[in-house]
N, C-alpha and C positions, 0 to 999 in steps of 0.2 A: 557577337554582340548580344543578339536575342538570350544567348545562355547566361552570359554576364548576366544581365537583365532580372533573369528569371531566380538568377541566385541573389541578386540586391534586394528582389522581391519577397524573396522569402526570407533573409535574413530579417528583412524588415518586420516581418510578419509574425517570425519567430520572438523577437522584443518586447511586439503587442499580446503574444501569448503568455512570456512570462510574466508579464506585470498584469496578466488576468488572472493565469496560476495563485496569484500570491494574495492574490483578491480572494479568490474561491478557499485559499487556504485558511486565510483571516476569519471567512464570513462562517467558514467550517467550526472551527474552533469556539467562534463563539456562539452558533447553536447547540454545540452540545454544551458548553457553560450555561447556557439556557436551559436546555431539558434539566441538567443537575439541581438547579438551583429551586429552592420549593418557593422561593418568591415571583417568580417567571410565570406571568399568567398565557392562557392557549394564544390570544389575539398578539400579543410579542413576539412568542414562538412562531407563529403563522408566518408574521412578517419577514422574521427572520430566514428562516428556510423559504419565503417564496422570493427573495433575494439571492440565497443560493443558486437554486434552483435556475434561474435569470443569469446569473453570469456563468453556471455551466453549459448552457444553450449558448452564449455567444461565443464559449471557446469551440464547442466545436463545430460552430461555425468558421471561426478561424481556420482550425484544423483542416478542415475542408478546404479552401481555401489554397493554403500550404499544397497540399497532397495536389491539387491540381496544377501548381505552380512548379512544380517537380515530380513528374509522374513516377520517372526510373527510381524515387525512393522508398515508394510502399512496396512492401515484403508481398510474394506472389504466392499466399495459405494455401490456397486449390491447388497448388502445385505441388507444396511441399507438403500438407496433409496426404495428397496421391502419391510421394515417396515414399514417409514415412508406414505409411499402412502397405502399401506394394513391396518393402526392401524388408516390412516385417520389422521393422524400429518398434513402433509401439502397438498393439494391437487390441481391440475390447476386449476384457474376459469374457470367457462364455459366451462367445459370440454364436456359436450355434445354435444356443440356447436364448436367446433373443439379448444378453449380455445387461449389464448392474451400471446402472451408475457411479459412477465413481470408481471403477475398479479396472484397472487396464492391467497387460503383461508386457514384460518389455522381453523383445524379440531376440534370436543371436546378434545379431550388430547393437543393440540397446545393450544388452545385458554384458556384452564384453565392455563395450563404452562404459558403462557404470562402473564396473571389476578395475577399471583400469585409470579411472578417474578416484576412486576410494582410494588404489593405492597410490595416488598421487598425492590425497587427502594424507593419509597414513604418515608415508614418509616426512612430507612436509611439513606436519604441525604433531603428530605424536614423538616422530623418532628423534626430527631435527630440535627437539625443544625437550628432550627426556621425558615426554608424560606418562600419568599411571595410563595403561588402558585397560576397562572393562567390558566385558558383556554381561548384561546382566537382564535377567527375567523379562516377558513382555507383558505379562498376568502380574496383577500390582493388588494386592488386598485394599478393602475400602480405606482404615484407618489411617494409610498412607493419603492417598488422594485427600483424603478428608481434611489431614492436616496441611495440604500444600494450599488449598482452597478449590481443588479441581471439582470436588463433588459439587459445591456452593455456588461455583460460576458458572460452568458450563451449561447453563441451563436454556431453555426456549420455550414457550408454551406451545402444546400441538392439540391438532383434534383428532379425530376419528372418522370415516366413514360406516355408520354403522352397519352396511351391509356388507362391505368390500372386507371392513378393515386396515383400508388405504391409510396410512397420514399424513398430514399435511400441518405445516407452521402456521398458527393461526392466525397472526398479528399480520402478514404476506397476506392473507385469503382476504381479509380486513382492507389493507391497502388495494388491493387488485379491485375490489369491488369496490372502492369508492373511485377510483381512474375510469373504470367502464361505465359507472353512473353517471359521472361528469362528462366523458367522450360521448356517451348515446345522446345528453340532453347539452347541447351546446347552446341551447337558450336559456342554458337556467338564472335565475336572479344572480348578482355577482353576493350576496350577500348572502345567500342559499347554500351557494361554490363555497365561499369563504369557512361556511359552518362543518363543509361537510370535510376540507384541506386539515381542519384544526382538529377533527374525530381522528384523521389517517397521522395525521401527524403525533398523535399522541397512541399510536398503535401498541407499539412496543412497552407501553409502561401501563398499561390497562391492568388489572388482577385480571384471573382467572372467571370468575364470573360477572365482570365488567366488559370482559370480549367476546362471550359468550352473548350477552345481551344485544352487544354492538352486530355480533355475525345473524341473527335475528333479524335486528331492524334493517340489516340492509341485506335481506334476504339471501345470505350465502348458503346454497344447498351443495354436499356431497357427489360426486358425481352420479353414484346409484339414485339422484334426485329427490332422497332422504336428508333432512336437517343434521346437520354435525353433531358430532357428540361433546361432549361437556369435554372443558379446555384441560388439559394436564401437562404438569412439564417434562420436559423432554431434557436427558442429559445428552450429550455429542459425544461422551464414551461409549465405547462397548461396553455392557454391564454384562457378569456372567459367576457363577457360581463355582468357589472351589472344592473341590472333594464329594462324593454323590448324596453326602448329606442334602446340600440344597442349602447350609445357614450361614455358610463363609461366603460374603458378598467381595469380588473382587471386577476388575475393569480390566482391557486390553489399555494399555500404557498413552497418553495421549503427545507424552515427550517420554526421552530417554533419563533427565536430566536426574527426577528424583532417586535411581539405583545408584548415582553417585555423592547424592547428599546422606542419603542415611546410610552409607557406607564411609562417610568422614575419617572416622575414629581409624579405621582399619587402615587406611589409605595413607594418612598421617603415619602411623607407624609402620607401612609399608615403605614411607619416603624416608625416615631416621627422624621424623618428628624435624624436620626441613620445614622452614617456608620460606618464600611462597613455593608452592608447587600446582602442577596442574594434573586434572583428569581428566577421560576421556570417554567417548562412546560412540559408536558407530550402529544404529539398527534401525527396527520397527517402530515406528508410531502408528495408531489409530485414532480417528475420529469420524463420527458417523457422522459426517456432513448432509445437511438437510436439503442443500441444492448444490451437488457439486457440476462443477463446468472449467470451463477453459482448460480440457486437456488434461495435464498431469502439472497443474500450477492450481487446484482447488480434487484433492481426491481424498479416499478413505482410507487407506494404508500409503503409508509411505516411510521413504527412510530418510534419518537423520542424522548429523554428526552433530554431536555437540560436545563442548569442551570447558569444563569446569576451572578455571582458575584463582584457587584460593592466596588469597591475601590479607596482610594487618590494614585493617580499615584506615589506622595513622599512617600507613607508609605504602602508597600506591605506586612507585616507582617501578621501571622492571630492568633489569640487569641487561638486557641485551634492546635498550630501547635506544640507544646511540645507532645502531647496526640499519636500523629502521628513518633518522630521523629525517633523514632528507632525502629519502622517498615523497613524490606529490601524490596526493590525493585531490579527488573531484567531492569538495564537502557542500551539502547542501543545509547550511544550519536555519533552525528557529527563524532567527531576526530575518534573515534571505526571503524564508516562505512566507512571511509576513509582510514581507519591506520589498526588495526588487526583482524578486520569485528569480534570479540568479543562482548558480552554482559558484564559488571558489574552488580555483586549484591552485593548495597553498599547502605545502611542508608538511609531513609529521610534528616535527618541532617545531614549527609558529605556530600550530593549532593547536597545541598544549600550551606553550608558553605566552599565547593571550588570551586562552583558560576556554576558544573554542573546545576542543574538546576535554572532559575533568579532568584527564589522567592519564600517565604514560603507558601504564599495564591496557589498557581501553585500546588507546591510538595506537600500540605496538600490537594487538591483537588485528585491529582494521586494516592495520598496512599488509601484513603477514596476511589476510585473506584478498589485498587488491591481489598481492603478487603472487597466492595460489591463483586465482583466476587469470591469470595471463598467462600461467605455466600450463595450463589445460587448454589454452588458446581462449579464451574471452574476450572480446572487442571490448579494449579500455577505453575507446570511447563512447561506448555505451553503458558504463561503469558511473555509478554516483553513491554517496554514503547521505542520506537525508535521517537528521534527529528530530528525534520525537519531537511533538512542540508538548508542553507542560500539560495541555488539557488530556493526552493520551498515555502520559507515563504511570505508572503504578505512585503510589504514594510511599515507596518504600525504596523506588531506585533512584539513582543521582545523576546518573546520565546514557542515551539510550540511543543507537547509530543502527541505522537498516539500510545492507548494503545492499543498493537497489541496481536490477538489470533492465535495461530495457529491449522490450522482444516486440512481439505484432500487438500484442494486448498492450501496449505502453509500458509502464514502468513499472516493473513488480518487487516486493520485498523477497529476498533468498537469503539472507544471510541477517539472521539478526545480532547486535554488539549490545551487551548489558552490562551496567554495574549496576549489580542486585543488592549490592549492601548486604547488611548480614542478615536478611530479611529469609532465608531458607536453612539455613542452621538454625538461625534461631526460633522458628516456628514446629523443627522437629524435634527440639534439644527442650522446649516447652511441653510439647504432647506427651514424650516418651521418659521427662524426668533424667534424662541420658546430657552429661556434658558436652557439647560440641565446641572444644576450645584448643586452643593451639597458645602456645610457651613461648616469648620471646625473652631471651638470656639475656641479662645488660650484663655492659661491661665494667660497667663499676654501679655500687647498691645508691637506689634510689631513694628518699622519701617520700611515701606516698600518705595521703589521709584517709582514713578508714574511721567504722563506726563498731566499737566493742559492745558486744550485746549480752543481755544477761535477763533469760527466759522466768515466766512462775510458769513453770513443769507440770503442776498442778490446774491450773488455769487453761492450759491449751491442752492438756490432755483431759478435761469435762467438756470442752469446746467440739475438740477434733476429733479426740479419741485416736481411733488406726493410722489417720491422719497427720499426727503429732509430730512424725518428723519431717514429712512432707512440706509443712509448714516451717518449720526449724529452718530447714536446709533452706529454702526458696529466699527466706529471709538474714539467712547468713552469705548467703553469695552474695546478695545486694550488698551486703557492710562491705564485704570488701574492697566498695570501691565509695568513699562519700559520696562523689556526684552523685552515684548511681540509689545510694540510700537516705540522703538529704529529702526529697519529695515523700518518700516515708514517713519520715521523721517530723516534716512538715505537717501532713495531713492531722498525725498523729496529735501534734499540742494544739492545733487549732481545732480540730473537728472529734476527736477522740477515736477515731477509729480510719481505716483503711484497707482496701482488699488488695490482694497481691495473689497470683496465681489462681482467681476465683474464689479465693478464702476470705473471710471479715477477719481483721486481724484489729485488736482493741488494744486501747494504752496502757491497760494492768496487766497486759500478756506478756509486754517485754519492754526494757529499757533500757538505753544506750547511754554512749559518751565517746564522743567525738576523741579520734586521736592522730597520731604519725608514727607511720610502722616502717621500717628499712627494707627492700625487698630487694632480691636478686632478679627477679622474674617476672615476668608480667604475664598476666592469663588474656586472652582475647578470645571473642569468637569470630573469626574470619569474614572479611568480604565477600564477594564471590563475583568475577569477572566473568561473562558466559557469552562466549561466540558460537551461535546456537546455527545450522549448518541445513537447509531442505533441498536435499540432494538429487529429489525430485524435480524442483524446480528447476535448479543447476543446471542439469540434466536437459531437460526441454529447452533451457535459454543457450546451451550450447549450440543442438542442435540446431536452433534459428540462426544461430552467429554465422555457424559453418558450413550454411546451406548457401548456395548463387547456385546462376544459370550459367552457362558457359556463352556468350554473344548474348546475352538473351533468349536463347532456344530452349523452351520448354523440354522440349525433347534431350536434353543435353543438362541435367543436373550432376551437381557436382557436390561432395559433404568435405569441406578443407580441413578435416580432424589435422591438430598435433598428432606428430610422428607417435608423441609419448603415451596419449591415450587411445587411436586409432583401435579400432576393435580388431582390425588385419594391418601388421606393418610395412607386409608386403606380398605382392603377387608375383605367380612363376605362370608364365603363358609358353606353351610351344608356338613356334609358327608353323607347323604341320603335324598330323596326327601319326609319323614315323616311329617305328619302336628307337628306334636309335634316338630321334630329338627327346622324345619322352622319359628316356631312361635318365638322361640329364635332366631334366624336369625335374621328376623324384630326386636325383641325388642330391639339387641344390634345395627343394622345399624342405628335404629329411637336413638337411645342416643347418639350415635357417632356423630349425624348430626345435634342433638341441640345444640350439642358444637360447631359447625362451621366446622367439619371437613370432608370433602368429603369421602363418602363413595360409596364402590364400591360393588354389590351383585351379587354370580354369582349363581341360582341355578339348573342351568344344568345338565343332566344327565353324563357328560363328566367326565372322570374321574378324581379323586384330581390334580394328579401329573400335569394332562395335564389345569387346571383350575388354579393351579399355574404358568405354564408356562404364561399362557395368560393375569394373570395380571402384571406380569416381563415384559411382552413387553410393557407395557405403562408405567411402572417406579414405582408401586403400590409399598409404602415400607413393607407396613406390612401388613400381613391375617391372619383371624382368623377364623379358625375352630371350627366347634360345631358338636362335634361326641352324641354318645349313650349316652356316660358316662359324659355327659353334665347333661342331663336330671336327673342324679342320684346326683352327686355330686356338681352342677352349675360353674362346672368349666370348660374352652375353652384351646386350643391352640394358643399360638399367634406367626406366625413365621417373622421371617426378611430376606428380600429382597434376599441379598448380599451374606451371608452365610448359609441361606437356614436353617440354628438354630431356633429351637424352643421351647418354653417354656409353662408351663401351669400356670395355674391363675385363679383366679375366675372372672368371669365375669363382674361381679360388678367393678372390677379393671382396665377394659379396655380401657374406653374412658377414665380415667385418665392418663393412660399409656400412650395412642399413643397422648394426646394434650399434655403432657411432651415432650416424642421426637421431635414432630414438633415445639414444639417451642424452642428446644435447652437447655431444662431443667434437661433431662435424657439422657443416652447413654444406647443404648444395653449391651455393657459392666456389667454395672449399675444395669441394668434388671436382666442379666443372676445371679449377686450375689444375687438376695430376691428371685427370683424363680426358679424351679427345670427346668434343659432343659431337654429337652426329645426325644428321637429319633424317626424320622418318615421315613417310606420310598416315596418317591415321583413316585415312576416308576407304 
């Protein structure tokens, strides 16, 4: 009854949380529609944010609350932080060297997990869906970044310590100093408070020598107990120099994504000039994160999968989106985080076909990653897709799904779903003068309207000069479509002039007349679908998934890896250290392993029970025991992970058995019907 209780009570609890969620999500949204807007004066803004600020306090309060009302459900970090670092999962670089922020190594059991998670990645979305795949550079020259916007945004303002040469984010040193002003003087006027809330709160948007002034007056010194130095911005890539000249500015890559946009042209006729088709990339990112934490879910290197899928911006369907549509998903849209701070778990196809989600290429990308994460073992119920709300999407995408995990930090974004629109072709295909367009064939000729132009030659070559055809062309693509050269045209009789490409283009330079031309073909520049992939993250949220205790005994940890991505798929133990048990040993881990299958040997003097415990802690699914009565009958034990059940067999039977499991061929279940289980004791 008390358990009953305690779950009507937190269910309860759970209700009052999401309809604060949806509060906090609303009150969110619209402070930063407030900072944007240059009509929003400080004392609005104040208000606003110290309303936030008020119902994030009372969630987790709640949250409290909760966690005490059900103790067995908070995750036990101290425990599985002391696996992970003990079993050599993740471990700090250079840790002997007093070790970097942001930078860890992942250990043999990590690094196999990874290896084996990728090619689960691989198969499933490169091989089973035909994509191009590349590798491609992680050194990116500036004019690349420049054009995508990376050099433009990535930016921060930092100072300097002028003795040390330490830095620090300035606008952080700002905020921090005004918390500890207010915490030391708890008497201060509320009116004083107020003044000092609306300086911190307008931290981030200061100029460079407006924060400067600001870290001044409220006396922020350098650790060396010298004044900071004058504010500069800080970009989050690596910057670095190609060739020993020192003049080619290039960056370590901060996504994979751009190697596969300015490689279009190639890719396309790599496919037969196909659409839609997809590409792909699996590698390094970098970002010099200014405070990285939580783990390997906020670091400086890391890897990514990202998958390019180009499409006719008219026609977003996807050929294999039937295969997908009724599949459920856990969707967390807009109106929800606004309205009942609820999830739906509703259809591929109702979420397209009541225009929750835009598009089928979209929702058949989101389903195809729920059900890669469930093929790697992901707890699907800790699985959620939340869309952007309006105030966070770029002004150039149409719709935007972040398939969120939830781990000990709460809910984190790992996978993010974009429909970029044609907003990255078309930005490179501007810089570089280079077409980025793709052909769709009709089947019977269409009429289209176009604008026939007819240049003075003369006129734009005193204007332009070298220029001159650069000019032409920019302005002959546009005729070929009137929508597209109608607002030209326009500008053109009303105002007399118009620039196009950064040029002034005037109305004695060229003059048209609207016509209907028959075309076979249509030119487009593609969409770009992108299920963009932090494998990093993946990574560590697996790890949370597949960590329990065994009773609750600290002492008795256990990693429930899938058979398919386990770093070892199976363990070979003797039960005594005889040459005779041992030679069996060897001969079953050497057959196991010309299958492909990683095997794990332990042959310690340690006792069984405790030789099982210790391949449970790296996630080993299945062991197999070779006793006395091996040698007499050539039959083994073969136990699994999870339920600690075990079966006998012949040996001969073994590598066939566990490459079945891991590849999803056989179930335990399965097993325990052809073979006798058997009881063992483990202690």
């Amino acid at each position: 009854m008390a358990a009953s209780n305690a779950s009507e009570g937190s269910a309860a609890l759970q209700d009052q949380l999401d309809a604060l969620n949806a509060k906090i999500t609303k009150q969110g949204s619209a402070v930063r529609v407030l900072k944007k807007a240059s009509s929003s004066n400080a004392d609005e803004i104040a208000s606003a944010v110290a309303d936030l600020k008020n119902l994030k306090l009372e969630a987790e309060s709640l949250r409290k609350k909760k966690e005490e009302l059900d103790p067995t459900a908070q995750f036990n970090r101290k425990v599985f932080d002391e696996l992970a670092l003990r079993k050599m999962f993740i471990v700090p670089s250079f840790e002997i060297h007093g070790g970097v922020k942001g930078l860890f190594d992942l250990g043999p059991p990590a690094c196999a997990l990874k290896a084996a998670m990728v090619d689960v990645w691989r198969k499933h979305f490169v091989l089973a869906e035909s994509m191009l795949e590349m590798e491609c550079t992680c050194l990116t020259p500036e004019v690349v970044l420049k054009t995508s916007g990376h050099v433009e945004r990535f930016t921060d303002l930092m100072v300097k310590d002028p003795v040390s040469g330490e830095c620090f984010r300035a606008d952080k040193l700002l905020e921090d100093a005004i918390d500890e002003l207010i915490e030391e003087n708890p008497d201060m006027p509320t009116s004083e408070k107020e003044g000092h809330l609306r300086v911190q709160i307008q931290a981030d948007a200061f100029s460079p020598a407006e924060l400067d002034g600001m870290l001044v007056k409220y006396g922020c010194k350098a650790p060396s107990g010298e004044p900071y130095g004058s504010s500069f911005p800080f970009n989050l890539m690596f910057k670095t120099s190609i060739g020993p000249e020192g003049t080619a500015v290039g960056y370590l890559r901060p996504e994979t994504a751009q190697g596969l946009f300015v490689n279009f042209r190639r890719l396309l006729d790599a496919n037969a000039q196909k659409m839609p088709f997809a590409a792909a990339q699996i590698g390094l990112g970098f970002r010099n994160e200014i405070a990285p934490r939580s783990g390997l879910l906020r670091v400086r290197e890391f890897c990514m999968g990202e998958i390019e899928h180009f499409v006719n911006p008219d026609d977003k369907s996807h050929p294999n989106f039937s295969s997908v549509a009724t599949k459920e998903l856990v969707l967390f849209g807009r109106d929800d985080q606004l309205g009942s701070g609820k999830t739906k778990t509703i259809t591929v196809g109702e979420a397209v076909s009541t225009g929750l989600v835009n598009n089928e290429t979209l929702a058949y990308f989101m389903a195809r990653t729920q059900l890669f994460m469930e093929k790697i073992g992901m707890d699907p119920a800790r699985l959620r897709f939340r869309q952007h709300l309006t105030t966070e999407m770029a002004h150039y995408a149409t719709d935007c799904w972040d398939l969120e995990i939830q781990s000990s930090y709460g809910w984190v974004e790992c996978v993010g779903h974009a429909d970029r629109a044609c907003y990255d072709l078309a930005v490179h295909s501007k810089a570089t003068k280079t077409p980025m367009v793709a052909t769709l064939k009709l089947d019977e000729a269409r009429e289209i309207e176009v604008a026939k132009l007819k240049f003075d030659r003369k006129a734009l070559g005193k204007t332009f000069k070298a220029n001159q055809r650069v000019v032409a062309s920019a302005l002959e693509a546009l005729a070929e479509n009137w929508a597209d050269f109608e607002p030209i045209a326009m500008a053109l009789e009303t105002e007399g002039k118009t620039t196009v490409d950064g040029f002034e283009i005037t109305k004695e330079m060229v003059t048209w007349k609207k016509m209907s031309k028959k075309v076979h073909e249509i030119k487009f520049t593609p969409s770009v679908i992108e299920p963009s992939f932090g494998m990093g993250r993946i990574l560590y949220s697996l790890l949370e998934h597949c960590f329990y205790q065994r009773d609750a005994d600290e002492q008795r940890c256990v990693m429930k890896f899938k058979p398919a991505v386990a770093p070892h798929k199976c363990a070979v133990l003797p039960i005594s250290s005889g040459e005779e048990v041992n030679a069996v040993v060897d001969e079953i881990a050497a057959d196991l392993m010309e299958s492909d299958l990683a095997t794990r040997v332990d042959k310690s003097t340690a006792a069984l029970g405790r030789r099982y415990a210790r391949v449970d802690e790296v996630g080993v699914p299945f062991a197999v025991t070779v006793d006395f009565e091996t040698l007499t009958d050539g039959c083994v034990t073969l136990r699994e992970r999870d339920s600690m059940a075990q079966i006998r067999l012949p040996k001969s039977d073994v590598t066939r058995l566990v490459f079945d499991f891991v590849h999803g061929r056989l179930t335990w279940e399965e097993a325990t019907d052809k073979y006798p289980v058997v009881q063992v004791k483990e202690d």
